[in-house]
C-alpha positions in Angstrom: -4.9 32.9 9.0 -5.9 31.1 12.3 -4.6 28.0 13.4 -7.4 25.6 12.7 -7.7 27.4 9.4 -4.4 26.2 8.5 -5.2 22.8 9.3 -8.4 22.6 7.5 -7.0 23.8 4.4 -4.1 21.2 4.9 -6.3 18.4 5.4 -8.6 19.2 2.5 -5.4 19.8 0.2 -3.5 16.5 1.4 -7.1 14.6 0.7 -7.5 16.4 -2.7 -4.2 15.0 -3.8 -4.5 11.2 -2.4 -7.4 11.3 -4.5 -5.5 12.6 -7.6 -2.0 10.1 -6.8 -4.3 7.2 -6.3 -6.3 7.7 -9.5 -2.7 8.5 -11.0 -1.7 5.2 -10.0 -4.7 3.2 -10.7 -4.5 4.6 -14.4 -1.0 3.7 -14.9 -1.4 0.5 -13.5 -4.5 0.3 -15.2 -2.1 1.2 -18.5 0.6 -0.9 -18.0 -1.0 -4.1 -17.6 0.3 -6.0 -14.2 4.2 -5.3 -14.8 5.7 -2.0 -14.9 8.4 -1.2 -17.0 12.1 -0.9 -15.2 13.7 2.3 -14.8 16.1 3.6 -17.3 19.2 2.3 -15.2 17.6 -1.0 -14.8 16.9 -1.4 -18.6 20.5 0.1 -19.2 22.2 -3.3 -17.6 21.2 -3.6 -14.2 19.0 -6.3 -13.0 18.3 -5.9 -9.2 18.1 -3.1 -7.1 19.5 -3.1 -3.4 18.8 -0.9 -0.5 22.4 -0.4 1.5 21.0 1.5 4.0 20.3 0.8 8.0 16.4 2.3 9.2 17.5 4.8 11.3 15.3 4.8 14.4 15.8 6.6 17.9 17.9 3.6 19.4 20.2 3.6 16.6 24.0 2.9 17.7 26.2 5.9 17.9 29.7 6.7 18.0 29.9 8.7 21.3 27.0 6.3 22.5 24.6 8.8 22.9 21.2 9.2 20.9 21.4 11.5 18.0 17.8 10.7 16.4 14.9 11.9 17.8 11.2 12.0 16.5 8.3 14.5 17.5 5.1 13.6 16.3 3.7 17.0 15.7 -0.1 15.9 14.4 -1.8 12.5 14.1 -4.1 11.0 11.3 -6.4 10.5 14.4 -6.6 13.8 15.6 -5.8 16.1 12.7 -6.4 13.9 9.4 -2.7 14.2 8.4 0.3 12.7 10.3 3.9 15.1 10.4 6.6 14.8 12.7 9.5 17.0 13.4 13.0 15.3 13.5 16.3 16.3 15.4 19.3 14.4 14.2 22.9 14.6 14.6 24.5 14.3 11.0 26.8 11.4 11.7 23.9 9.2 12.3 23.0 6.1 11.0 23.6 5.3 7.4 25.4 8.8 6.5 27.4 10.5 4.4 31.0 12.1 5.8 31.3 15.5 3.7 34.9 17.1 3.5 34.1 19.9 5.4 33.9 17.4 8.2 37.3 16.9 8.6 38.4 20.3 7.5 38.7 23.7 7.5 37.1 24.7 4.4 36.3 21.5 2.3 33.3 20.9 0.4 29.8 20.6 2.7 27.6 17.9 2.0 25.2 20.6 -0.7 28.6 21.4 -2.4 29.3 17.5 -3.1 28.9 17.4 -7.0 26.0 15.2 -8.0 28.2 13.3 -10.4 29.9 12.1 -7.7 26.8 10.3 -6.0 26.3 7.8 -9.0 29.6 6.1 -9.1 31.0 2.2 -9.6 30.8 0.2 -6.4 34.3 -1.7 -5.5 33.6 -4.0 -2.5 36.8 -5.3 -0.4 36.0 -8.4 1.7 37.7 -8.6 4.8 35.1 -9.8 6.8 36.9 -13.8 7.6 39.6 -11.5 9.2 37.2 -9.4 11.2 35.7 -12.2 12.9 38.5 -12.8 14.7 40.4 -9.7 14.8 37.1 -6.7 15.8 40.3 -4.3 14.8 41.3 -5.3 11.7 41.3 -2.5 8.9 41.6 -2.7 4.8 45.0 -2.2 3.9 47.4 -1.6 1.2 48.0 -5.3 0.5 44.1 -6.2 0.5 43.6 -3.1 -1.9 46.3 -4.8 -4.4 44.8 -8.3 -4.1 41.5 -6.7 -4.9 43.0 -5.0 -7.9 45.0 -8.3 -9.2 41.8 -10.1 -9.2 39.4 -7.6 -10.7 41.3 -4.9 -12.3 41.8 -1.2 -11.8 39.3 0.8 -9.7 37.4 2.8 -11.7 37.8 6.2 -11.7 35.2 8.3 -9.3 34.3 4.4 -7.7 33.4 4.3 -4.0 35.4 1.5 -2.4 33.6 -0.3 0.3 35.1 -2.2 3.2 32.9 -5.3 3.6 33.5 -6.4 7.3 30.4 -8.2 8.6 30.0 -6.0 10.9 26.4 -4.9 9.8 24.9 -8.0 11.2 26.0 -6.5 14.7 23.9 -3.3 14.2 21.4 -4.2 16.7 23.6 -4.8 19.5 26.0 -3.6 21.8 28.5 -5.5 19.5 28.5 -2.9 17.0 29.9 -0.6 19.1 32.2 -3.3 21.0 33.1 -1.0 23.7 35.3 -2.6 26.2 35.3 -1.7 30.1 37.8 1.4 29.4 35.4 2.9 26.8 37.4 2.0 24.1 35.6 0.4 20.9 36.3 -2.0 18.6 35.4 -2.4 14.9 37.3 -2.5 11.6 37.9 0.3 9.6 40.6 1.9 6.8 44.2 2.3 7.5 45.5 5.4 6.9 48.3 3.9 4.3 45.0 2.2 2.0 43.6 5.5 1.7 46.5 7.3 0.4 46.6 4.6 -2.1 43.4 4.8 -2.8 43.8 9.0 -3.3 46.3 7.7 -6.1 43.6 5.6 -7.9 41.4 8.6 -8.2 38.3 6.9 -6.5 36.0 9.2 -5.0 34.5 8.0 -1.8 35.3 5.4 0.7 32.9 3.6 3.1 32.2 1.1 5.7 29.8 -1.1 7.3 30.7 0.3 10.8 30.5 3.3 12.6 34.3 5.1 11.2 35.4 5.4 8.5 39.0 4.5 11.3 38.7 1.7 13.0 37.5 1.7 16.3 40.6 1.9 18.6 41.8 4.9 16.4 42.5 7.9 18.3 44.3 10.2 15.7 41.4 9.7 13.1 44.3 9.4 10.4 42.1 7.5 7.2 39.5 10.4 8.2 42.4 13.0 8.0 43.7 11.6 5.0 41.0 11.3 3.1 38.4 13.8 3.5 40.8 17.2 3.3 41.4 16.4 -0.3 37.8 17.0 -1.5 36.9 13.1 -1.0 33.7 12.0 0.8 33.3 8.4 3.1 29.9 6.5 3.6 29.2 4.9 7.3 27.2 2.4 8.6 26.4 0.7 5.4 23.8 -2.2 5.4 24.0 -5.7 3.1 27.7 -5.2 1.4 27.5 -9.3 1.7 24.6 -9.3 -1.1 27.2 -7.2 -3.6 29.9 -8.2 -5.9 33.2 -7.3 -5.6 32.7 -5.3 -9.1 30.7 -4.2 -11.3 27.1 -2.9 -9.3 26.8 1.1 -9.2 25.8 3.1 -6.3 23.2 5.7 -5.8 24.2 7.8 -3.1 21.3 9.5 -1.6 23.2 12.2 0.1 21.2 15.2 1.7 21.5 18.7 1.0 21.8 21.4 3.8 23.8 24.0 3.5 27.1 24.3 5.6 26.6 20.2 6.3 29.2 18.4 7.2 27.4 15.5 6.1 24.1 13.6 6.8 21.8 10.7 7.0 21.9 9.0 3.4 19.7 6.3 1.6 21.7 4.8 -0.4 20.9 2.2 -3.2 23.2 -0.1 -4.6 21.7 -1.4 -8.7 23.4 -4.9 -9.9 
């Protein structure tokens, strides 16, 4: 079939089915009366939903500082009735998910990540006072038993989130804090608090910066310690100030390529 075939039939097809989704909607609208009911997790116990995830765009902040994003619009609603645009992105970028195979040999890739493990309990640890004045400071063993005196054992399967402020920096250079050597600077895990946290049988581990290490790490140890053993981590997480310390659940959004060592995530937080 010729080119302009194609897009013919496309636009006819893509028009043929606003029609049907906007009827669809205006019926169940129509149906429901001006509220809609809340979706079975809502109804379940959970009150709000929240979306932990960073807009990933083509400036978005980077590890090694270079762009990983990139966006090709490929047709226009002006020109072709439909708009599609082809995207090139590095895996580790933005608000993503760091599969086991990333830091291993032959661990799990981001397709081979069960899906019970991507609705879990949410445990946030605040250290976000400390990181203001210390851009290296990293969740430890001592902050993970303070968090447990107060609120109990982490659940089994929970992802544990470090909380460190340092989402409110995303739009600067201060979220990558590089200083005039190259070196950056950010909180992260210390190697020691994710053993522990191996023991407690959580299943993920995450951060509101760009490593799951802080950023003067070298030697990657939390990453070493913690993916190998079939354990994921979350970066770049947005709004860990608007959760509880306990108690909200976490929809992880991960992608699902095969051989991915991980991938741009949306992921949604219910209270």
């Amino acid at each position: 079939m010729c080119d302009i075939c194609v897009t013919e039939a496309v636009k006819e097809r893509m028009l043929s089915r606003r029609g049907f989704f906007t009827g669809a909607a205006a019926a169940g609208v129509a149906a429901a009366g001006v509220a809609s009911h809340p979706p079975a997790a809502l109804a379940q116990g959970h009150g709000t939903v929240e979306d932990l995830t960073h807009e990933l765009h083509e400036g978005f902040p980077t590890f090694f500082g270079d762009q990983q994003f990139f966006f090709d619009q490929k047709f226009t609603f002006a020109e072709h009735r439909f708009n599609l645009a082809e995207l090139r992105v590095n895996e580790h970028t933005g608000t993503h998910v760091d599969a086991p195979l990333h830091f291993s040999a032959d661990g799990l890739s981001v397709a081979e990540i069960p899906v019970g493990n991507l609705v879990v309990p949410l445990c946030v640890v605040d250290i976000a006072a400390r990181a203001e004045g210390d851009a290296d400071a990293q969740v430890t063993p001592d902050d993970l038993k303070a968090w447990i005196a107060r609120h109990g054992e982490i659940p089994p399967n929970a992802c544990v989130a470090m909380h460190s402020g340092w989402a409110r920096h995303v739009t600067t250079e201060r979220f990558r804090n590089a200083d005039a050597a190259g070196t950056q600077h950010f909180p992260g895990f210390h190697v020691e608090a994710a053993q522990m946290l191996l023991e407690t049988g959580a299943g993920s581990i995450g951060v509101d910066t760009l490593s799951l290490d802080r950023g003067i790490a070298t030697d990657f140890a939390a990453h070493y310690a913690w993916l190998p053993e079939g354990r994921f981590g979350i970066e770049c997480l947005a709004n860990l100030d608007r959760m509880p310390p306990v108690g909200a659940t976490l929809v992880i959004g991960a992608p699902k390529h095969r051989g991915g060592t991980g991938g741009p995530a949306r992921i949604i937080a219910l209270i």
